[in-house]
C-alpha positions as CSV (number, residue, x, y, z in Angstrom):
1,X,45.0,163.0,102.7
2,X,41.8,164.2,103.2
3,X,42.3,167.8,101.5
4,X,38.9,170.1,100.7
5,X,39.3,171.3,97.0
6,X,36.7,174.3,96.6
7,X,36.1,176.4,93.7
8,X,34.0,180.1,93.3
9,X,34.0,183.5,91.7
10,X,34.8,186.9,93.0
11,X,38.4,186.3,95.5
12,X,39.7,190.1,95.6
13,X,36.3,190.9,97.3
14,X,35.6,188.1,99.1
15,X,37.7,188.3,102.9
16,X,40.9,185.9,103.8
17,X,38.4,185.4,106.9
18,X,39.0,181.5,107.8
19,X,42.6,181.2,105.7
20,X,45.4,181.0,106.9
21,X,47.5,181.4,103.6
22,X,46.6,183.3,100.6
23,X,48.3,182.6,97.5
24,X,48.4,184.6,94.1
25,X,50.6,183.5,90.8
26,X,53.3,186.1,89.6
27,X,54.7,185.9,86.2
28,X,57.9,188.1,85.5
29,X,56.6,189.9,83.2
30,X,54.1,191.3,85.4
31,X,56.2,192.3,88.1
32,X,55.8,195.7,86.5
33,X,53.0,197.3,85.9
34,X,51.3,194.2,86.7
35,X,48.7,193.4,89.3
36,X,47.0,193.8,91.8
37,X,47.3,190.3,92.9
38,X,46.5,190.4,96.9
39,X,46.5,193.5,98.8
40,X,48.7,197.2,97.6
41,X,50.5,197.6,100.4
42,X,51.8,193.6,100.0
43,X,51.6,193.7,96.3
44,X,54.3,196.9,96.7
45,X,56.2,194.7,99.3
46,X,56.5,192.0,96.8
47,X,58.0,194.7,93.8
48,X,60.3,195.8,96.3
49,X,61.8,192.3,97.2
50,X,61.7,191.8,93.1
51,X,63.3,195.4,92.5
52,X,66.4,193.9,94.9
53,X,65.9,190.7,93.0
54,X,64.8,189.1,96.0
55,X,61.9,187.6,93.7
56,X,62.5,187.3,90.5
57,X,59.3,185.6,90.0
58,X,60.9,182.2,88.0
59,X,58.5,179.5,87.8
60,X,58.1,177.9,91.3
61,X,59.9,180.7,93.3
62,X,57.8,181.4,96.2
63,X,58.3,184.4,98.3
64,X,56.5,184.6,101.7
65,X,55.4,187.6,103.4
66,X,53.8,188.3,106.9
67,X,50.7,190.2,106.5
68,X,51.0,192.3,110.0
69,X,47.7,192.6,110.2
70,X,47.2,194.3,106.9
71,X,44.9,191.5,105.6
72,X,42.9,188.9,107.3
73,X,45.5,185.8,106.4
74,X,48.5,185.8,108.4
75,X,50.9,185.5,105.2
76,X,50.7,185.7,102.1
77,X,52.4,183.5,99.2
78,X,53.7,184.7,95.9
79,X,54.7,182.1,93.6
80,X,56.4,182.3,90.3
81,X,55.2,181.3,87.0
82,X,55.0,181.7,83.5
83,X,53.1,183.9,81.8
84,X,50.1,183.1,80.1
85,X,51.0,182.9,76.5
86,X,53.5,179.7,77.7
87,X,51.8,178.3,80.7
88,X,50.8,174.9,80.2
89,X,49.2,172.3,82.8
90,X,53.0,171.4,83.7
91,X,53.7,174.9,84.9
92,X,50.1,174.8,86.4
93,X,51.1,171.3,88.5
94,X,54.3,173.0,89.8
95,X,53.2,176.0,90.7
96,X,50.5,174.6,93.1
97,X,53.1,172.4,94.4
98,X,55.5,175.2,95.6
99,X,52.8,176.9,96.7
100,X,51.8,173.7,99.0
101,X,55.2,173.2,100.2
102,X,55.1,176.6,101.9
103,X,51.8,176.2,103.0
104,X,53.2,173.3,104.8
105,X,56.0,175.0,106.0
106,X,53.7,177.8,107.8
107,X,51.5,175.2,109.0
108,X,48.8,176.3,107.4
109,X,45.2,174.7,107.3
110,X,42.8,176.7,105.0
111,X,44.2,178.2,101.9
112,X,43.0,180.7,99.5
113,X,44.6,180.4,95.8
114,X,43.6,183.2,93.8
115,X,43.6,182.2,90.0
116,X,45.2,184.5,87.3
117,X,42.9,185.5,84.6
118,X,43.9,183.0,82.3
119,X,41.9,181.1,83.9
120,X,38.9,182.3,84.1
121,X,37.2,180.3,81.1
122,X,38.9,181.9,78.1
123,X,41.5,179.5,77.7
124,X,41.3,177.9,74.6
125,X,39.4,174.2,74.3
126,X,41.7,171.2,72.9
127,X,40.6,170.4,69.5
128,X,38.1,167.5,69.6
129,X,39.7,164.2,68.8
130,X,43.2,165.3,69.1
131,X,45.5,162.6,70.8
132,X,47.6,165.5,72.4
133,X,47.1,169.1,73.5
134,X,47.5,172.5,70.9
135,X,51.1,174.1,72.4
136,X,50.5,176.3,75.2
137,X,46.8,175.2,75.7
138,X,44.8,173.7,77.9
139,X,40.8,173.2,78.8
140,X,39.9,174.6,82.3
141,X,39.4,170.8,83.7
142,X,42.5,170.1,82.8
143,X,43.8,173.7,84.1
144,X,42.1,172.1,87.8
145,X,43.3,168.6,87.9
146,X,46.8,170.0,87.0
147,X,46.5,172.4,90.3
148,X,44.6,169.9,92.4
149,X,47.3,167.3,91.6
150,X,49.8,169.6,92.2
151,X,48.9,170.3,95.9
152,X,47.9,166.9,97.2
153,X,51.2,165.6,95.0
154,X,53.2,168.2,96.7
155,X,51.8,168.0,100.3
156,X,52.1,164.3,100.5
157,X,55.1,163.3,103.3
158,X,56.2,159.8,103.2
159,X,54.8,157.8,106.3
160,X,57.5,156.4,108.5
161,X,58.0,154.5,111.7
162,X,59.1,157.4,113.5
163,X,57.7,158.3,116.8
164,X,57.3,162.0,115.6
165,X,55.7,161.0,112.7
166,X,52.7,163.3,112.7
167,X,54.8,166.2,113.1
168,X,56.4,165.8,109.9
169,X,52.7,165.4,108.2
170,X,50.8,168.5,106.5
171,X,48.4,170.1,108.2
172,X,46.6,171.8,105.2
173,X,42.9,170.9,105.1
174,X,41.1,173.2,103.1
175,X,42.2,175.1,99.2
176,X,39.6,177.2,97.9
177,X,40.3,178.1,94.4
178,X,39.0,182.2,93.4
179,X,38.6,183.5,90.1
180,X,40.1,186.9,90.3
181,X,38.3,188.2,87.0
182,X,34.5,188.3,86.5
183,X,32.9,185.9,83.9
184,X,30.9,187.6,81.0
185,X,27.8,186.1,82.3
186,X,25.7,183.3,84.5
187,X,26.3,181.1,81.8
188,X,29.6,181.5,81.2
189,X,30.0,181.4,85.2
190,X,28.3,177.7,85.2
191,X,30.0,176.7,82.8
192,X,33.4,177.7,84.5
193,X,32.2,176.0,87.7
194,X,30.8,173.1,86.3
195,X,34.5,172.6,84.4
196,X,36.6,173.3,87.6
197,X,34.6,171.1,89.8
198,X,35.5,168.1,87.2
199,X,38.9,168.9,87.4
200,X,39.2,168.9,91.2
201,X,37.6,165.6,91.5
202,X,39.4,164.5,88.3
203,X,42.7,165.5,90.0
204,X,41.9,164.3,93.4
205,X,41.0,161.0,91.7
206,X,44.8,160.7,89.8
207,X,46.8,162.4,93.0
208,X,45.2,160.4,95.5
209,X,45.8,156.9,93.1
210,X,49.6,158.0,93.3
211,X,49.7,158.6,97.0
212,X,48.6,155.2,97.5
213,X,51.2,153.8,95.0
214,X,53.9,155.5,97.2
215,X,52.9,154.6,100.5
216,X,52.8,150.7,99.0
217,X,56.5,151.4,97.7
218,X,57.8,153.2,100.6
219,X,56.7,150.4,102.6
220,X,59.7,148.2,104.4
221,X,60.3,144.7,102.5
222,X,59.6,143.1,106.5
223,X,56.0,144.5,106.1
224,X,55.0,143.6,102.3
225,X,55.8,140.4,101.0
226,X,54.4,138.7,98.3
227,X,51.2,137.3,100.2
228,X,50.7,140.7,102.0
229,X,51.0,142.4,98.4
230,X,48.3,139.9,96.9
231,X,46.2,140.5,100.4
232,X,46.4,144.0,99.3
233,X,45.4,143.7,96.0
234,X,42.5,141.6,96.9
235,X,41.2,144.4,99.5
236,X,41.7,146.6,96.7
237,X,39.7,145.1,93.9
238,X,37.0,144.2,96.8
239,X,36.4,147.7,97.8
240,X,36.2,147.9,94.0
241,X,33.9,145.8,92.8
242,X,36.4,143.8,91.0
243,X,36.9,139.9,90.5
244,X,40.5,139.2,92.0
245,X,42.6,136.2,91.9
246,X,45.4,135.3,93.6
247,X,47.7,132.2,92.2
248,X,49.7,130.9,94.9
249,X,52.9,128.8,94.5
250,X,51.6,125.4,94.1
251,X,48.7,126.4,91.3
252,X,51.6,128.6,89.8
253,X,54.0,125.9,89.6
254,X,50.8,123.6,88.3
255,X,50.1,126.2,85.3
256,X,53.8,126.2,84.6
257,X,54.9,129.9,85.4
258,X,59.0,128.6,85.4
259,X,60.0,132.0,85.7
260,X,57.9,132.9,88.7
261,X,58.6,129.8,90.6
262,X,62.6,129.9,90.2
263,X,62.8,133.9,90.9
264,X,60.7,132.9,94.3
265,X,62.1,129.9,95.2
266,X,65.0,131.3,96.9
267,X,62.7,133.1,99.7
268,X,60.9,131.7,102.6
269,X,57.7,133.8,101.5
270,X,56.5,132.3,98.6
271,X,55.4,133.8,95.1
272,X,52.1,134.9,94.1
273,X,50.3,135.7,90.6
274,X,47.9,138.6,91.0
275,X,45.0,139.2,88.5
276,X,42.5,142.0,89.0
277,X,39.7,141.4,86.3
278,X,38.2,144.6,85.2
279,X,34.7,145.0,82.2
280,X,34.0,148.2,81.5
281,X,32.7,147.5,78.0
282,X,31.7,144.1,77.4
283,X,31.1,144.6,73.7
284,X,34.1,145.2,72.9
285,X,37.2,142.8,72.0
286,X,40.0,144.9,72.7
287,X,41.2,144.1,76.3
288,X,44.0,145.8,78.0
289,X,47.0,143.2,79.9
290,X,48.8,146.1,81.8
291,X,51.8,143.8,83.8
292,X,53.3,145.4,86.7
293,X,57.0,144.0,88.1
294,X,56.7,143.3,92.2
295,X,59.6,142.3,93.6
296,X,58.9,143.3,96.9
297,X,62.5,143.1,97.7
298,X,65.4,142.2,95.5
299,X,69.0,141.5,96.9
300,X,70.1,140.4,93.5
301,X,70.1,136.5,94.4
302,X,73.0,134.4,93.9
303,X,74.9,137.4,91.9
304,X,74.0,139.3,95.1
305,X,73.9,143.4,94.8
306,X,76.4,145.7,96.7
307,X,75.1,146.0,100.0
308,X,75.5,150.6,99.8
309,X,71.8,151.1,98.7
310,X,70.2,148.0,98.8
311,X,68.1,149.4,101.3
312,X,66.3,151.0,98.1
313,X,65.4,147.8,96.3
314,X,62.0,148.1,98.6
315,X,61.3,149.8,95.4
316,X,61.4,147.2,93.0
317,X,57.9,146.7,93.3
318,X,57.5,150.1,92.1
319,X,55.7,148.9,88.8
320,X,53.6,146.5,90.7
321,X,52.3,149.8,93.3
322,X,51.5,151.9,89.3
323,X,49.2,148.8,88.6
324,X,47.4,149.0,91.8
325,X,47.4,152.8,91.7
326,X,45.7,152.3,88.3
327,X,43.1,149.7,89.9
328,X,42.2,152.7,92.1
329,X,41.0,155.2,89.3
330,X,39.4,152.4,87.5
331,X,37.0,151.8,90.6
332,X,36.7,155.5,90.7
333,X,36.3,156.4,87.1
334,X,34.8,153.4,85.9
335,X,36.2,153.8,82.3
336,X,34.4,151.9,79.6
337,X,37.2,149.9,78.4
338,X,38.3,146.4,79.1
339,X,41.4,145.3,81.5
340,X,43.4,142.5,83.3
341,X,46.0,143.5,85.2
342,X,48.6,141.4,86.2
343,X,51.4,141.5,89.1
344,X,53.6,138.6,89.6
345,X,55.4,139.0,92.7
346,X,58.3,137.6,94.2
347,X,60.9,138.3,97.1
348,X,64.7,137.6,94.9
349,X,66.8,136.2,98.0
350,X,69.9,134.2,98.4
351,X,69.3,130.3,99.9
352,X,70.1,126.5,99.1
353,X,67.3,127.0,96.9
354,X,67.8,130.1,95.3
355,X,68.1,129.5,91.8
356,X,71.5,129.8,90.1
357,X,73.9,130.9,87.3
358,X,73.6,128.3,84.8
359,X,70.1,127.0,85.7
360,X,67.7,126.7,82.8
361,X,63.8,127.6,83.6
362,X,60.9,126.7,81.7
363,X,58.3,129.8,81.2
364,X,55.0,129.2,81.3
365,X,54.6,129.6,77.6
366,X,57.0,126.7,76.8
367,X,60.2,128.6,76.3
368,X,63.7,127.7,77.8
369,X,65.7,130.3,79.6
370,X,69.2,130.3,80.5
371,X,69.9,131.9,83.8
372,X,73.3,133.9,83.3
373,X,72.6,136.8,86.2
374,X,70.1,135.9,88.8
375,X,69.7,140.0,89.3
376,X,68.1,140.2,85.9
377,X,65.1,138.7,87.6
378,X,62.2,140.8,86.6
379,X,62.3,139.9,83.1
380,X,61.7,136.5,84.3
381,X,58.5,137.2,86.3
382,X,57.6,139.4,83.7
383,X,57.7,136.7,81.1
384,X,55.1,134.9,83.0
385,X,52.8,137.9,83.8
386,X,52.2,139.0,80.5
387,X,51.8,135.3,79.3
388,X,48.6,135.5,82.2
389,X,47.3,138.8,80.7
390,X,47.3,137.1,77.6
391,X,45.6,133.7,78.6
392,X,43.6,136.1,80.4
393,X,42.6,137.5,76.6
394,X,44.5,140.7,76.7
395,X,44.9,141.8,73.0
396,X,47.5,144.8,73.5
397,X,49.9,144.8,76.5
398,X,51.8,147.2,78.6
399,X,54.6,146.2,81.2
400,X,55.7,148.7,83.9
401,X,58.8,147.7,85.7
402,X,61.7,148.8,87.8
403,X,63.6,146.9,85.2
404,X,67.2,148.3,84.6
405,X,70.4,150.1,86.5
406,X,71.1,150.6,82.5
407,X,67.9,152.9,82.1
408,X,69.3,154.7,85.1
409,X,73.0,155.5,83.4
410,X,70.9,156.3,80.5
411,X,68.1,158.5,81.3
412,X,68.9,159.2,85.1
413,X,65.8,160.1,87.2
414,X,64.1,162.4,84.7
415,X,63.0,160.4,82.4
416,X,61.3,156.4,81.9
417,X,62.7,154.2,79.3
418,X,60.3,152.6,76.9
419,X,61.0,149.4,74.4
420,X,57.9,148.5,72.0
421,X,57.0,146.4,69.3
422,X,53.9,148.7,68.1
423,X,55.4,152.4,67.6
424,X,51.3,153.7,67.5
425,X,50.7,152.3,70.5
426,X,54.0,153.7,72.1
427,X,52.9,157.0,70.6
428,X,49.6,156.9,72.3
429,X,51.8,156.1,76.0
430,X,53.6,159.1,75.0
431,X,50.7,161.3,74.3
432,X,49.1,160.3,77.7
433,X,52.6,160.7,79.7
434,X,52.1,164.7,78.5
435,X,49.2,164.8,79.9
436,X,50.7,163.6,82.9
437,X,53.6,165.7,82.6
438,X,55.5,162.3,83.0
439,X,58.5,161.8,80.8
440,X,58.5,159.0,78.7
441,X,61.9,158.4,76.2
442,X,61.6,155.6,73.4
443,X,65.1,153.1,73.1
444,X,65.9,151.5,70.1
445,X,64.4,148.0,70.2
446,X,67.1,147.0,67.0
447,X,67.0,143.2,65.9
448,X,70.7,143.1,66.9
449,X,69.9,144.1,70.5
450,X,67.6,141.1,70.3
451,X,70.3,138.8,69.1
452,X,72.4,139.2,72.1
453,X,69.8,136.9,74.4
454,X,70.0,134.0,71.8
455,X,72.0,130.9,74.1
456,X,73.9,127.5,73.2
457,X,72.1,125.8,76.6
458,X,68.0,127.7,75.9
459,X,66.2,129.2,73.5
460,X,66.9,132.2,75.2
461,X,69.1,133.3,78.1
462,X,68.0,136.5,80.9
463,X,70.7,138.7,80.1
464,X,73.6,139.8,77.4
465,X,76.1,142.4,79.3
466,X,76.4,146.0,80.1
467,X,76.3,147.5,76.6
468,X,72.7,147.9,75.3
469,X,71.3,146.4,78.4
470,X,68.4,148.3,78.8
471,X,66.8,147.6,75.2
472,X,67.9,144.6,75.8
473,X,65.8,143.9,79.3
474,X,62.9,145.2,77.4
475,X,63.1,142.8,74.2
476,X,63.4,140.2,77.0
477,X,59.8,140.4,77.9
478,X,58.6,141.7,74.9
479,X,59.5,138.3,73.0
480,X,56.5,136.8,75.0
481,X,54.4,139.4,74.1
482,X,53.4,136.8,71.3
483,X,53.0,139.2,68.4
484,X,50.5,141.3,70.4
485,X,51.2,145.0,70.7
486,X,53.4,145.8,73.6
487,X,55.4,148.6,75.3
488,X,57.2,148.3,78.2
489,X,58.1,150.6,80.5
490,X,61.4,150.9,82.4
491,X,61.3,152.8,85.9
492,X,64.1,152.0,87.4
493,X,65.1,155.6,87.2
494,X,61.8,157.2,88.0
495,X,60.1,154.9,90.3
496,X,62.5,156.2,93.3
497,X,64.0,159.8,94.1
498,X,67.0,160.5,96.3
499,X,65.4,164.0,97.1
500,X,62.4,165.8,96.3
501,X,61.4,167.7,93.1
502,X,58.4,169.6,92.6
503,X,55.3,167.2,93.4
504,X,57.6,164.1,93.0
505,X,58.4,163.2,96.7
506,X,61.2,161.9,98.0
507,X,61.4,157.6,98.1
508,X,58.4,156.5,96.2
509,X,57.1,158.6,93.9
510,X,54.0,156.2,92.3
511,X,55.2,157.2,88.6
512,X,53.3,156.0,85.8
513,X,49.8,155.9,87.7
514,X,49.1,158.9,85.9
515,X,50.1,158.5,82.4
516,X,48.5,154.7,82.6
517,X,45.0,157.0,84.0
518,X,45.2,159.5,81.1
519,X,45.8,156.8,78.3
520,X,42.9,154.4,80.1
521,X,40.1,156.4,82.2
522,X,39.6,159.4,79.2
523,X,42.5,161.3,79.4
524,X,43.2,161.8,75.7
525,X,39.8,162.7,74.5
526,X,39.4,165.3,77.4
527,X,37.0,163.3,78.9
């Protein structure tokens, strides 16, 4: 997007010269007695609107207000939020988000965002080594990520094949972050700037990796099939620095990737196998598989989907865009860790070949699979991706997949679903996702759920029913995570919004790019 983060001391007497927007957080509590915040005369203007609960000041209430020539900006922006004793980064990320939606809305270019003196650098440090934050606390790097993410997040329009298209885009170039209290000293002054400037590039780093995963999802199933996704990907790991191979159909079918080849089969654009080869530490054993789903579009096959909403499964390479987005920090960040990450792509289409209820595949680890619902398809490329991560020398695995409409009944859009054989390691997604500010729920991964995939024609079959189905899904692909730990992570619900919310975006909302950057690139040790 191109957006200008700056940070510096001293806002209430520098001039709005330049901006076009100033912007100041209001917590209820302060609305009296509180202050000053931007100028009297509008900070009076704002009680009054409050004192006719105009503004009540709840978190991401924005109230606008012409300055009429009473300041240099032309308006000025108000924006609830919580006051300091409860804010976290969470409140932090949606507050700058409202905050850039009405930027957007005035057409604004340069804003000024005065910071409340929370943050002025005596907000309290997370404790070193923690996997998770104190309550109510947060270091001031993670205090500017949360805001940077917050406005590119919440500026970012979906791009579209409109002829008006540029109108709908955001004209914001500049935010210029101002301390409204005075530091104790030069040092302490430093030290602020020096943990704000982190943060901002920290932030742009993690908002500008999601952007790219939703402008891959949003993108029409007519302009990104498989061998454009793998083109992509290769780009990607190029600009990089990153080995990349693509597997096309015929070396797939040679190294015996069943599932793959019969969820593909069925399209005139064949299937590819991506695997992006990442060494950030080559002394160490541990390597990360992280499998992402790309379907780049699924009509369901031979049990063919409803046609209301279908439009939608452009989506279902949702998981496949987070991988990619995560490839992005990593040749930003350059973590020291180890990784192969893995997309196995497909279109799912109707044909004479398409495969078919009934069919049996063999996986490219050996095992049979009935085919009982040719919409259960991801499991099946799945299956063969994190058998690649592993040949590949992953030792721990995570799969990230638009997986179940039973995740949806079950969580809705608020929350990702996640199945795992290694309840640390789940933890530790967890831990990350609040970071992230990215809801993560754990489903019961019982034995008996397992059970239900046992078949008279395989040693396994795809699916097993409504009830359970999307534990089910998970233990699927998680009974070729051969004893290695796993988690798998179901965004079916979360990958794609009807409507905006917050920073979310409507369509593609890159979910998971995030949580998978905070758990790998440093997040948990406040690095």
């Amino acid at each position: 997007m191109g957006i200008q983060f700056t940070y510096g001391p001293g806002a209430n007497d520098a001039p709005a010269d330049g901006f076009d927007v100033v912007v100041a957080f209001v917590s209820k509590l302060e609305l009296n007695g509180g202050g000053p915040w931007i100028h009297d005369a509008l900070d009076e203007a704002m009680r009054q609107h409050a004192a006719k609960e105009l503004f009540k000041a709840e978190p991401k209430e924005t109230l606008v207000l012409p300055t009429l020539g009473l300041y240099p900006a032309a308006h000025v922006v108000y924006v609830g939020i919580d006051p300091p004793e409860c804010l976290t980064t969470d409140g932090l990320r949606d507050a700058a988000a409202a905050a850039a939606k009405a930027a957007k809305r005035l057409k604004a270019a340069a804003v000024k965002q005065l910071l409340p003196a929370c943050l002025s650098g005596s907000v309290p440090e997370a404790a070193e080594g923690t996997q998770s934050l104190p309550a109510q606390a947060f270091t001031l790097k993670q205090a500017a990520q949360a805001l940077t993410e917050g406005y590119l997040l919440g500026l970012h329009a979906r791009k579209t094949a409109k002829r008006a298209d540029a109108r709908r885009q955001p004209l914001v170039a500049s935010v210029a972050f101002e301390q409204t209290a005075a530091l104790s000293d030069d040092e302490a002054a430093a030290a602020a700037a020096a943990e704000w400037e982190a943060g901002i590039r920290r932030g742009t780093v993690f908002a500008e990796a999601v952007m790219y995963a939703r402008d891959l999802t949003n993108l029409p199933a007519n302009a990104l099939v498989p061998a454009q996704l793998a083109d992509e990907a290769q780009r990607l790991a190029a600009g990089c620095g990153f080995d990349c191979e693509i597997i096309d159909e015929t070396a797939a079918e040679a190294q015996g990737m069943g599932g793959l080849i019969g969820v593909g089969k069925g399209s005139v654009h064949p299937p590819r196998m991506i695997v992006i080869r990442y060494e950030g530490n080559p002394d160490d054993a541990d390597r990360w598989g992280i499998v992402g789903k790309g379907i780049t579009f699924d009509t369901g096959g031979i049990s063919l989907k409803k046609g209301p909403g279908m439009e939608e499964m452009i989506s279902d390479m949702g998981g496949a865009a987070a991988v990619l987005g995560l490839v992005k920090i990593f040749g930003e960040l350059k973590p020291r860790c180890n990784a192969v990450f893995v997309i196995p792509t497909a279109e799912n289409m109707p044909s004479d070949r398409a495969y078919k209820p009934g069919d049996v595949l063999t996986m490219m680890n050996g095992t049979t699979v009935e085919i009982v619902n040719t919409d259960a398809e991801g499991r099946l490329v799945l299956a063969d991706g994190l058998t690649t991560a592993i040949r590949g020398g992953a030792t721990k695995l995570i799969d990230v997949a638009t997986l179940t409409g039973a995740v949806l009944v079950l969580l809705g859009s608020l929350a990702t679903g996640s199945v795992t054989n290694d309840e640390a390691l789940q933890q530790q997604v967890i831990a990350a996702s609040k970071l992230a500010g990215e809801r993560i729920w754990p489903l019961p991964p019982y034995a008996e759920f397992r059970r239900q995939l046992d078949s008279e024609a395989a040693d396994m079959k795809n699916g097993a029913g409504r009830y359970g189905a999307a534990s089910i899904g998970g233990l699927f692909i998680g009974a070729f995570a051969e004893d290695k730990p796993w988690v798998h992570l179901d965004i079916a619900g979360t990958a794609w919004l009807e409507r905006d919310r917050s920073w979310e975006a409507k369509g593609g909302t890159g979910v998971m790019v995030r949580t998978l950057g905070e758990l790998l690139a440093g997040g948990l040790d406040g690095a």
